[in-house]
VEXDREN-2710 file (C-alpha; in Angstrom, 1 decimal):
% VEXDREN-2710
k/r/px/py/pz
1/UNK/7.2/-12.8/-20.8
2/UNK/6.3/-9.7/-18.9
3/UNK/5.6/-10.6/-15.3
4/UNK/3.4/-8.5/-12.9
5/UNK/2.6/-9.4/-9.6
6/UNK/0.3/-5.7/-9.0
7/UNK/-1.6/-4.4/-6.0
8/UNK/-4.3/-2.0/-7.3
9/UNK/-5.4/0.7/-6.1
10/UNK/-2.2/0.9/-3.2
11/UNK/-3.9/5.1/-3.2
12/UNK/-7.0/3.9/-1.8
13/UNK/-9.5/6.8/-3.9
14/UNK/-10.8/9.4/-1.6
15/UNK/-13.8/8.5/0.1
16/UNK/-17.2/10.3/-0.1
17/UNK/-17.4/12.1/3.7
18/UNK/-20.3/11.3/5.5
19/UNK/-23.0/13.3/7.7
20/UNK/-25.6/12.8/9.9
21/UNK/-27.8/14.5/7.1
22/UNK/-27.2/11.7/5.2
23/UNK/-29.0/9.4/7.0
24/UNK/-32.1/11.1/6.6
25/UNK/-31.4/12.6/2.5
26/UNK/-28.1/12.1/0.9
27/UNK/-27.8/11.0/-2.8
28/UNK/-29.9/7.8/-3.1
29/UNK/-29.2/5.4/-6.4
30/UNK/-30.4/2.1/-7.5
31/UNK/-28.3/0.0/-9.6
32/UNK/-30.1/-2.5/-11.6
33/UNK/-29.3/-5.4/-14.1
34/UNK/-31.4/-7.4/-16.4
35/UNK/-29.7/-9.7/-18.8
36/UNK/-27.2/-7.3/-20.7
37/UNK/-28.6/-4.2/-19.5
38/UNK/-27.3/-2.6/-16.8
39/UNK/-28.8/1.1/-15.6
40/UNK/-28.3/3.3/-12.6
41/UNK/-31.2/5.6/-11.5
42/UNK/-29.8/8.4/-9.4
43/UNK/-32.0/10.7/-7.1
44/UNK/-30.3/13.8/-6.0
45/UNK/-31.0/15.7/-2.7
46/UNK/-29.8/19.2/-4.1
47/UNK/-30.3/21.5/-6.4
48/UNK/-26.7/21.7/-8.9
49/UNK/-25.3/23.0/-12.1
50/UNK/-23.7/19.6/-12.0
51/UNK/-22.4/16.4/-10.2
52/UNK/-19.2/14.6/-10.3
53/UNK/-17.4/11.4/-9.7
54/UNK/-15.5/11.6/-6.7
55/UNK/-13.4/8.7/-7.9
56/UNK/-12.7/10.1/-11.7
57/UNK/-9.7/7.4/-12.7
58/UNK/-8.1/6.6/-15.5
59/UNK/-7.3/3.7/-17.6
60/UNK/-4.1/2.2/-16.9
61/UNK/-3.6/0.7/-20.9
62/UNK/-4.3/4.8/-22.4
63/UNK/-4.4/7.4/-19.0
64/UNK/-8.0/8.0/-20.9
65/UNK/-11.0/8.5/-18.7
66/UNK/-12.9/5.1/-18.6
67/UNK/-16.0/6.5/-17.1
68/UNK/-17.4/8.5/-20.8
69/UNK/-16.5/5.5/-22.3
70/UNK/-18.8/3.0/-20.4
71/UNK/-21.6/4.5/-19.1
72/UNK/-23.9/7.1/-21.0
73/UNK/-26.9/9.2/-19.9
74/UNK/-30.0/8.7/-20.6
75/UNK/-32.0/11.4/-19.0
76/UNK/-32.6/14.0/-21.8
77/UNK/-30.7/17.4/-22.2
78/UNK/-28.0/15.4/-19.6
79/UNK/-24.0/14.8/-20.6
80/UNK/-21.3/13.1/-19.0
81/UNK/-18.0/14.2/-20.2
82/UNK/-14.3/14.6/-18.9
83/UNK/-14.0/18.2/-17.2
84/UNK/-10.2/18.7/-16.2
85/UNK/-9.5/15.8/-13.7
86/UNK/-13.3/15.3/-13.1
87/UNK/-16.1/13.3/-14.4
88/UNK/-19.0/15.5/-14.6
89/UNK/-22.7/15.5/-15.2
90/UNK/-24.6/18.8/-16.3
91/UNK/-26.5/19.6/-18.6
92/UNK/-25.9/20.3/-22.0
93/UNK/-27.4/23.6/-22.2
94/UNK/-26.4/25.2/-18.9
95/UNK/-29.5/24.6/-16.8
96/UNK/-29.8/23.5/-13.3
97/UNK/-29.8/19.6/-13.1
98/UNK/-32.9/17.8/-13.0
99/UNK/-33.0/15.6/-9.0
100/UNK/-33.9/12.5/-11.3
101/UNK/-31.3/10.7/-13.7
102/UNK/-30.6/7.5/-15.5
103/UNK/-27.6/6.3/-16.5
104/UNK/-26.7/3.3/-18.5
105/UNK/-23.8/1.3/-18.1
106/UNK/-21.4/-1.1/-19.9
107/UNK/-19.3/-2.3/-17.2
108/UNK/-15.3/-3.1/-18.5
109/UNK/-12.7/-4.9/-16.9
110/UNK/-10.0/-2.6/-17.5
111/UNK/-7.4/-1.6/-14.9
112/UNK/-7.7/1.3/-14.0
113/UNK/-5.1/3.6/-12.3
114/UNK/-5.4/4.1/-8.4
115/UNK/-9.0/3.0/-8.1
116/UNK/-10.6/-0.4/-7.7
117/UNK/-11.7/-1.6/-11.1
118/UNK/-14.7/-4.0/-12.3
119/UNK/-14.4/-7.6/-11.6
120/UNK/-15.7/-9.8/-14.7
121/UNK/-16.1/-13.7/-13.8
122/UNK/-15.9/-15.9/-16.8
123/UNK/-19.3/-17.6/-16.3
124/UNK/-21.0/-13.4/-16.8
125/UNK/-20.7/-12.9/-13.3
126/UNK/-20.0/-9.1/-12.8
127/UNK/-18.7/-7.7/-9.4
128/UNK/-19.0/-4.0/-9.2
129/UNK/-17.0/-1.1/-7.0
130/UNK/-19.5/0.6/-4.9
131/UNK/-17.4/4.2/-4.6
132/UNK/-17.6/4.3/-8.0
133/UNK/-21.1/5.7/-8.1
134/UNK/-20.6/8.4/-5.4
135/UNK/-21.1/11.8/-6.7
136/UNK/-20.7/15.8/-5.1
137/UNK/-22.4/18.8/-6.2
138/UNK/-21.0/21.9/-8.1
139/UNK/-22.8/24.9/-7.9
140/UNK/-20.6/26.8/-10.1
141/UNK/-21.8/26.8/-13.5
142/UNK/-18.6/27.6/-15.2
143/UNK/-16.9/24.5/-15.0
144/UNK/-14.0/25.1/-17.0
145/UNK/-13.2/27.9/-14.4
146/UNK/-13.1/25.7/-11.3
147/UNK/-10.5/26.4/-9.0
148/UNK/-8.7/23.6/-6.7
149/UNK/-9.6/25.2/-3.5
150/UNK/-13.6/25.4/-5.6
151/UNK/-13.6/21.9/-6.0
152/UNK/-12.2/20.5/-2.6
153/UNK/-14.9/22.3/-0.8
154/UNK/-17.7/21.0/-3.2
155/UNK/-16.2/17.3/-2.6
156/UNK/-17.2/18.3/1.0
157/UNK/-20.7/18.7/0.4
158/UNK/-21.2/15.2/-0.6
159/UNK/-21.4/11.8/1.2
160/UNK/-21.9/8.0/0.2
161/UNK/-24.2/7.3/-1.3
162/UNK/-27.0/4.9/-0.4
163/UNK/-27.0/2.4/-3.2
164/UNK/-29.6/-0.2/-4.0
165/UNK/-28.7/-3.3/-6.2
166/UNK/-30.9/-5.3/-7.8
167/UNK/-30.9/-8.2/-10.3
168/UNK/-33.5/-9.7/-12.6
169/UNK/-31.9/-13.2/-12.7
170/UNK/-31.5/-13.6/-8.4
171/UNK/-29.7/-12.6/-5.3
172/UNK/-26.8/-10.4/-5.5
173/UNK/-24.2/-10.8/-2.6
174/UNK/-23.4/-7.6/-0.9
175/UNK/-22.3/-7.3/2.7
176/UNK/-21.2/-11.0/2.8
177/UNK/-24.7/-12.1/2.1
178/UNK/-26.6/-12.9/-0.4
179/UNK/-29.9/-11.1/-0.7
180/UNK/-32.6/-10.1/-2.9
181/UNK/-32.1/-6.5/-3.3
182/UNK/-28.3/-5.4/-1.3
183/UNK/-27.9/-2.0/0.1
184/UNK/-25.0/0.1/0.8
185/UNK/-23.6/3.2/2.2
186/UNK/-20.3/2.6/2.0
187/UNK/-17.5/3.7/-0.8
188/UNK/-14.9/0.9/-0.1
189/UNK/-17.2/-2.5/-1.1
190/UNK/-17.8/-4.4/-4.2
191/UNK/-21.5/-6.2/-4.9
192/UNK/-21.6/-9.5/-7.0
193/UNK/-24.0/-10.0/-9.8
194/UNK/-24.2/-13.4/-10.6
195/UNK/-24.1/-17.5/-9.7
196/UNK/-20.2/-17.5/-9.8
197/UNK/-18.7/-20.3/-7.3
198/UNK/-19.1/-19.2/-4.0
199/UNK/-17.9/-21.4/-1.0
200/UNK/-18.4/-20.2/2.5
201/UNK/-17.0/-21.0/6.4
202/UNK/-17.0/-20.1/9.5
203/UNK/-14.7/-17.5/9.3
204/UNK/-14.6/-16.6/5.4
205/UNK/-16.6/-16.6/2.0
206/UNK/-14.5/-16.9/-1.0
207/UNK/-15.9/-16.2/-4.2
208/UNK/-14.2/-17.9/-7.4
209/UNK/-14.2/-18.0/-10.9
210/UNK/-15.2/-21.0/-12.5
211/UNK/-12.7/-20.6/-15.3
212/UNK/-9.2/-20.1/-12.6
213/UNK/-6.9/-22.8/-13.3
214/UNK/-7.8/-25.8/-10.3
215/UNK/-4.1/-25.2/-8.5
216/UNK/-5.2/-21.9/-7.9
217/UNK/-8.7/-22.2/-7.0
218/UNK/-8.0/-24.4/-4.6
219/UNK/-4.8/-23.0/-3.0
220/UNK/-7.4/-19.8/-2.5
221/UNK/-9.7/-21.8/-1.4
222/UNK/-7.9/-23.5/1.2
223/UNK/-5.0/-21.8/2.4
224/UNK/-7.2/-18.1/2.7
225/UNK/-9.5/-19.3/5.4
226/UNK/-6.4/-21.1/7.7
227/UNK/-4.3/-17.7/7.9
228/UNK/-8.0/-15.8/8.5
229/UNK/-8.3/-18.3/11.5
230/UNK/-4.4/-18.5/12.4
231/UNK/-4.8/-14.3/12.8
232/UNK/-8.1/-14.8/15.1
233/UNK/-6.7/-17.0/17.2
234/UNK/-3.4/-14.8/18.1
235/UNK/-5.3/-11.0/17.9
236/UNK/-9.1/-11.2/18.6
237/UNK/-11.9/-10.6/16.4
238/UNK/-10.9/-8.5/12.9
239/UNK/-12.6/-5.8/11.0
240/UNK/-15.1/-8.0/10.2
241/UNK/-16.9/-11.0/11.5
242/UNK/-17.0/-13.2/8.1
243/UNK/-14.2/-10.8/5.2
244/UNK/-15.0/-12.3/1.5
245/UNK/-12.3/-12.9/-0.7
246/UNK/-12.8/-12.9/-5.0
247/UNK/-10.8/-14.1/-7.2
248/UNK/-11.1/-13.4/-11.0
249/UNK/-9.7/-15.1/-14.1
250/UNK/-9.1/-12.8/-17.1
251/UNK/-7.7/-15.7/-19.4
252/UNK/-4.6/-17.4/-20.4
253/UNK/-3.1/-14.5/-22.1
254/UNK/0.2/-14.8/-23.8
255/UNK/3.2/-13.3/-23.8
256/UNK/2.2/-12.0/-19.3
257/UNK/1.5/-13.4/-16.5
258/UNK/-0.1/-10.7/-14.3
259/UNK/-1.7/-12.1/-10.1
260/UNK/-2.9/-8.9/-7.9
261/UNK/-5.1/-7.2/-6.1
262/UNK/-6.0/-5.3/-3.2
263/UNK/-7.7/-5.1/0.0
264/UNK/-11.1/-3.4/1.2
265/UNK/-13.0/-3.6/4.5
266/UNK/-14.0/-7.1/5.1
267/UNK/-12.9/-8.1/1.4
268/UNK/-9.8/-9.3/-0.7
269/UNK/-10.1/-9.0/-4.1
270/UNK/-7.1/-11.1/-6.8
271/UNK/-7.1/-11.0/-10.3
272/UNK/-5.1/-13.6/-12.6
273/UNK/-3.8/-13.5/-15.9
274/UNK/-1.9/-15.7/-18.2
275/UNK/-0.9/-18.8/-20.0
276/UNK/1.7/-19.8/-17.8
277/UNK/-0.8/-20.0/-15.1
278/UNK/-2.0/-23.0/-16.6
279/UNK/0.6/-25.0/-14.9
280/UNK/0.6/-25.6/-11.1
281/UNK/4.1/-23.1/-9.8
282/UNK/5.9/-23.1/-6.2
283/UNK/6.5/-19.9/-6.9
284/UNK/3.4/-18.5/-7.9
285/UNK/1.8/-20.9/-4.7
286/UNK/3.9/-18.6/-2.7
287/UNK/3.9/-15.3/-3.7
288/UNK/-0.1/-15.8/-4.0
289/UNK/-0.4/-17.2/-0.3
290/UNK/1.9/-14.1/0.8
291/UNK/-0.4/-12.2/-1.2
292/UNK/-3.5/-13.0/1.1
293/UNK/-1.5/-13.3/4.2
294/UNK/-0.6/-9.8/4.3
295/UNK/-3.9/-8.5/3.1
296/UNK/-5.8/-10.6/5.0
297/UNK/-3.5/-9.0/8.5
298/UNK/-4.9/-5.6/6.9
299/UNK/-8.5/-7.1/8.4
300/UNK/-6.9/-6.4/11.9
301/UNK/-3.8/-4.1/11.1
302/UNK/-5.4/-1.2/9.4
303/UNK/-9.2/-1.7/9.6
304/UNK/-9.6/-3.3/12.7
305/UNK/-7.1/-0.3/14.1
306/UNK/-5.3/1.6/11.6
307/UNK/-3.0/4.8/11.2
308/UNK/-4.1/7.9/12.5
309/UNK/-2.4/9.6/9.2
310/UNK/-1.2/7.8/5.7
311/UNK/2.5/9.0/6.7
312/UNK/2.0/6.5/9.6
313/UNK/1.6/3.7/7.6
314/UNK/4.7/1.9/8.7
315/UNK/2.9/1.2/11.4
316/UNK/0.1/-0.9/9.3
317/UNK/2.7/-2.3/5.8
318/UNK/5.6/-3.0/8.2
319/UNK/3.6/-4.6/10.7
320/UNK/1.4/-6.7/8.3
321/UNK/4.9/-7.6/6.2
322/UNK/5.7/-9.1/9.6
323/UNK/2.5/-10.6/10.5
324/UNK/2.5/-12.3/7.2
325/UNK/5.8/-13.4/7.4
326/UNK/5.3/-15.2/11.2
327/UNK/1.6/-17.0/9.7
328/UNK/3.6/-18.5/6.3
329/UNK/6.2/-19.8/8.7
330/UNK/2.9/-21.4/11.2
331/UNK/1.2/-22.7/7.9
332/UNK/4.0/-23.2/4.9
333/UNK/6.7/-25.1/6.1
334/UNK/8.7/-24.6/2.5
335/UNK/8.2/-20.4/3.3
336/UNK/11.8/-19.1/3.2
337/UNK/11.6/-16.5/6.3
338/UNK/14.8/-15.7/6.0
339/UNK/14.7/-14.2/2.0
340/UNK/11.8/-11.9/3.0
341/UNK/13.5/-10.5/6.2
342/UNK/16.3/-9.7/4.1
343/UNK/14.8/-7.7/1.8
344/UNK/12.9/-5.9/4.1
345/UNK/16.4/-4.9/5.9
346/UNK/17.9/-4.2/2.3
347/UNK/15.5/-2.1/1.2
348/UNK/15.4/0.1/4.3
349/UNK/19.3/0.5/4.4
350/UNK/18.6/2.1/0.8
351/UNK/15.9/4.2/1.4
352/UNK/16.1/4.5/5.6
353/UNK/18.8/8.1/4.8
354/UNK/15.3/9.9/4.1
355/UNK/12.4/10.7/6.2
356/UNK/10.8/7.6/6.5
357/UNK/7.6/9.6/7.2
358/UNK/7.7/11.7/4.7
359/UNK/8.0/8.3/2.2
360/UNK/4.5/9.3/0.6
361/UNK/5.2/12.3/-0.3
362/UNK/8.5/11.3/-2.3
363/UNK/6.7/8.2/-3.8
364/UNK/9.1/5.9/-1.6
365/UNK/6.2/4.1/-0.2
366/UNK/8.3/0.9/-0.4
367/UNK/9.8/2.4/2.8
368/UNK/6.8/2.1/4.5
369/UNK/6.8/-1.9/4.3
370/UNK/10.5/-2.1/4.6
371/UNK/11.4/0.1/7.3
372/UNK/8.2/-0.7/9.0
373/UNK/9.3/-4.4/8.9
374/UNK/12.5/-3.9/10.5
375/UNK/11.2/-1.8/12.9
376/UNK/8.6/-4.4/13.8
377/UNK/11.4/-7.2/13.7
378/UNK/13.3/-5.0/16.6
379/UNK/10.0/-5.2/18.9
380/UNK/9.4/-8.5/18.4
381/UNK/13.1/-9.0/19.5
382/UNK/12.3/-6.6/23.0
383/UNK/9.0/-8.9/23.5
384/UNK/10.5/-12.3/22.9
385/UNK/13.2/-11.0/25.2
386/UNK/10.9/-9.9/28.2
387/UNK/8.4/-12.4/27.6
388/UNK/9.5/-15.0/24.9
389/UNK/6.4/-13.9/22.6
390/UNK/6.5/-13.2/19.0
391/UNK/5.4/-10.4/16.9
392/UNK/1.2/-11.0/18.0
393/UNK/1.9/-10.8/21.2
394/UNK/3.1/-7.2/20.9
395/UNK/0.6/-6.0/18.7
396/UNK/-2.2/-8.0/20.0
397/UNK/-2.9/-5.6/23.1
398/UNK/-2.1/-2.4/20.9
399/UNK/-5.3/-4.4/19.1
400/UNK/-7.1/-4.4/22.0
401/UNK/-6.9/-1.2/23.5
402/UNK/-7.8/1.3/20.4
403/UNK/-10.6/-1.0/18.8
404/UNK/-13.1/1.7/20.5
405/UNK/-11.0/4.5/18.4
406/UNK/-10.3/2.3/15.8
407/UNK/-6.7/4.4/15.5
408/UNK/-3.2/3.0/16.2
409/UNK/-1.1/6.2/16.8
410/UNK/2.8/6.2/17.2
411/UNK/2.8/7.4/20.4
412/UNK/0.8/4.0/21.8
413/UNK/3.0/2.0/19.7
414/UNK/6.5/3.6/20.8
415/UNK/5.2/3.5/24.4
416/UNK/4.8/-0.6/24.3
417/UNK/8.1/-0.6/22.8
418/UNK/9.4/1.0/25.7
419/UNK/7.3/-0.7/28.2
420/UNK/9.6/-3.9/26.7
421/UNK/13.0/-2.2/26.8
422/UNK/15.3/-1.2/29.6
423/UNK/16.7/1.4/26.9
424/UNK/15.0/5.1/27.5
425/UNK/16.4/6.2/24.8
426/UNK/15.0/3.6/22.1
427/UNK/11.9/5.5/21.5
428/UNK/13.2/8.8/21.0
429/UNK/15.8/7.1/18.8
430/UNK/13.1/5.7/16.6
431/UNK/11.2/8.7/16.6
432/UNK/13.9/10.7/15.3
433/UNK/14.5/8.2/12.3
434/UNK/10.9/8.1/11.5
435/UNK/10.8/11.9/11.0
436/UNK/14.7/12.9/9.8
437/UNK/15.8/9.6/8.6
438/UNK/19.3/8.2/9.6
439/UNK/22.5/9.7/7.5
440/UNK/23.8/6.3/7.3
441/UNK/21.1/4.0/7.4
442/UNK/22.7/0.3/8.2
443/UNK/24.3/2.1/11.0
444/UNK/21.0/3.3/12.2
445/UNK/19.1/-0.6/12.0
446/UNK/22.7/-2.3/13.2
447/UNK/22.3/-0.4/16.6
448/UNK/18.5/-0.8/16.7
449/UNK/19.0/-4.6/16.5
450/UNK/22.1/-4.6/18.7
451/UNK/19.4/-2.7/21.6
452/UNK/16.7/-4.8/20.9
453/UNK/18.4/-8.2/20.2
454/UNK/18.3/-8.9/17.0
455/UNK/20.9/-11.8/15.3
456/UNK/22.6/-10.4/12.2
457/UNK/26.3/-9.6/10.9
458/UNK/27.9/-6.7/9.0
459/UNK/29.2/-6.5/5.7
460/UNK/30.2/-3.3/4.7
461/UNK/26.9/-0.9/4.8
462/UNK/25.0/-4.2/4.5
463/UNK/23.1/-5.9/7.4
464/UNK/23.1/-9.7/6.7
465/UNK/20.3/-11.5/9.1
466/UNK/21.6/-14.8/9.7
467/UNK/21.0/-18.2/8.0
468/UNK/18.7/-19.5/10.6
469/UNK/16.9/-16.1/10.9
470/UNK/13.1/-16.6/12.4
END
């Protein structure tokens, strides 16, 4: 059995940039289905040699180009074909692009690799990525001659798209609602075709395929919308007033057993795969409830406020690790606290020598989480110390006083660190390991925790949180 517990799309695909000149032109599609025919009409503002796919992905299964595959033109004298790294329209003879074109599509539920697939239901629901559509102009008409400086400056020309959807057989729901005809301007959203289950509270819509074994429907179904309200009651209002979560069902496939997903504004999207999902698991319960507990803290760590750069992101994996840890403890009394704290501290005493900044760039982004844990675990050891708070009560007023910015920086965090600590030197401490690393790691997190108060015992290079650790 070949077991994959996956986040897609972790490399969220570069979004179109946007312009006040958008909201008066700007690239305008509609996307329409009726029964098994799915089209999108495209009207262009600008005359082009061609247009291309700002997210042009691949197909996990081959590393082919899924986009040629599934959708075709239909506008005469028009192409879409693979052009380096880039999905491209132009015309097949050279000439300028006509400002109207229709495509048609086949939509696939393939994964793809770092970009946010389509979602297929069971019952023929389809729930489709809105970036997916968004599209830049070249001006060049040698393609083939593109330079990377050429085609970073002619993503810059473009901007989100305004997309219509529209459905012969009903509403679609877009924006949390359902609605006649949806409309969007944003690149990080999916839009639902279809009747699939849809159940809806206060605080959270979750959306469900009719085929996902019971356990699991209703562990989403119930457990998603008491961490949504667990995290409004500590931090405020999140990214969104009402996020949507989907879940998807791709069958009980032998031989894997594959849960994952990934997080947007406002929306958690899962996927689930596999026979030996049949059978209700503790262990699959679990993993799947951590699963939306730390992408549902994404709705206020890291939209709500989030990292002013990605090599920041400590700041949002770290601190949602944590946040997810303290809400299974509130809601799951069988959560073993202690196993997840460990491995955070593990995993940073391995990869804490480097840069833990400069994670990204090395492809350690499991630094991010771990040393961004640990880090966190050392505040909430200053606050519970000057205040006997937790982990939301340090991050709640970082929350509160950068939703106008919408940014989180290190400087604000650091300073609230030392606002807690009667240790000048902490910050600086931290700051150094963020950007040089630590030579010897443990040594590095066993005198953060000794400063900040944190139980644990040495073996050797290894940090060992205590039995009882909270």
């Amino acid at each position: 059995m070949a077991l994959c517990l996956s986040a897609f799309a972790q490399a969220a695909p570069v979004s179109a940039a946007t312009s006040s000149a958008a909201e008066a032109n700007g690239v305008r599609v509609t996307i329409t289905r009726d029964g098994p025919d799915w089209r999108a009409d495209y009207v262009l503002d600008r005359d082009a040699s061609a247009w291309a796919f700002y997210n042009s992905s691949d197909l996990n299964s081959s590393r082919q180009p899924w986009r040629p595959r599934d959708w075709a033109a239909m506008t005469p004298g028009v192409v879409l074909e693979r052009v380096g790294d880039l999905d491209v329209l132009r015309m097949r003879d050279g000439s300028p692009m006509p400002r109207r074109i229709s495509l048609s599509l086949s939509p696939r539920g393939d994964n793809l690799e770092a970009d946010y697939p389509v979602l297929l239901f069971t019952d023929g629901s389809v729930a489709l990525f809105t970036g997916a559509f968004d599209v830049f102009p070249i001006i060049r008409s040698d393609l083939e001659g593109l330079t990377a400086d050429e085609i970073a400056d002619s993503r810059r020309q473009g901007e989100n798209a305004r997309i219509s959807w529209r459905d012969r057989a009903g509403p679609v729901l877009a924006n949390g609602r359902r609605t006649e005809e949806g409309e969007t301007h944003d690149s990080r959203a999916y839009v639902l075709f279809g009747q699939t289950r849809v159940k809806e509270s206060d605080r959270l819509i979750t959306v469900v395929d009719p085929e996902l074994p019971v356990w699991i429907a209703d562990s989403v179904e119930t457990f998603a919308p008491r961490v949504i309200d667990h995290y409004a009651i500590k931090l405020g209002p999140g990214q969104t007033d009402r996020p949507t979560i989907m879940s998807t069902w791709y069958g009980p496939t032998r031989g894997t057993t594959n849960y994952g997903g990934s997080v947007l504004p406002g929306l958690i999207v899962m996927t689930f795969e596999g026979q030996e999902l049949l059978s209700p698991s503790e262990d699959v319960l679990s993993e799947n409830r951590w699963f939306i507990a730390h992408e549902a803290a994404h709705f206020w760590l890291g939209q709500t406020v989030r990292a002013e750069r990605s090599r920041e992101s400590w700041i949002t994996e770290g601190g949602a690790d944590l946040l997810a840890v303290r809400a299974m403890q509130a809601l799951d009394p069988r959560f073993d606290a202690r196993e997840v704290l460990q491995k955070e501290v593990d995993d940073c005493v391995r990869l804490g020598d480097k840069p833990v900044a400069g994670a990204g760039q090395r492809g350690d982004h499991r630094a991010y989480y771990a040393c961004g844990a640990v880090l966190a675990m050392a505040a909430e050891a200053l606050q519970h110390r000057a205040t006997g708070g937790d982990w939301f009560d340090f991050l709640q007023p970082l929350i509160e006083d950068n939703r106008a910015s919408g940014v989180l920086l290190r400087s604000a965090w650091l300073a609230r660190l030392s606002s807690l600590s009667q240790d000048a030197a902490l910050a600086n401490d931290i700051d150094a390991f963020l950007d040089s690393g630590a030579p010897n790691a443990a040594d590095f997190i066993g005198s953060l925790f000794d400063r900040a108060g944190v139980g644990y015992e040495r073996e050797g290079e290894r940090i060992v949180l205590p039995a009882s650790a909270e």
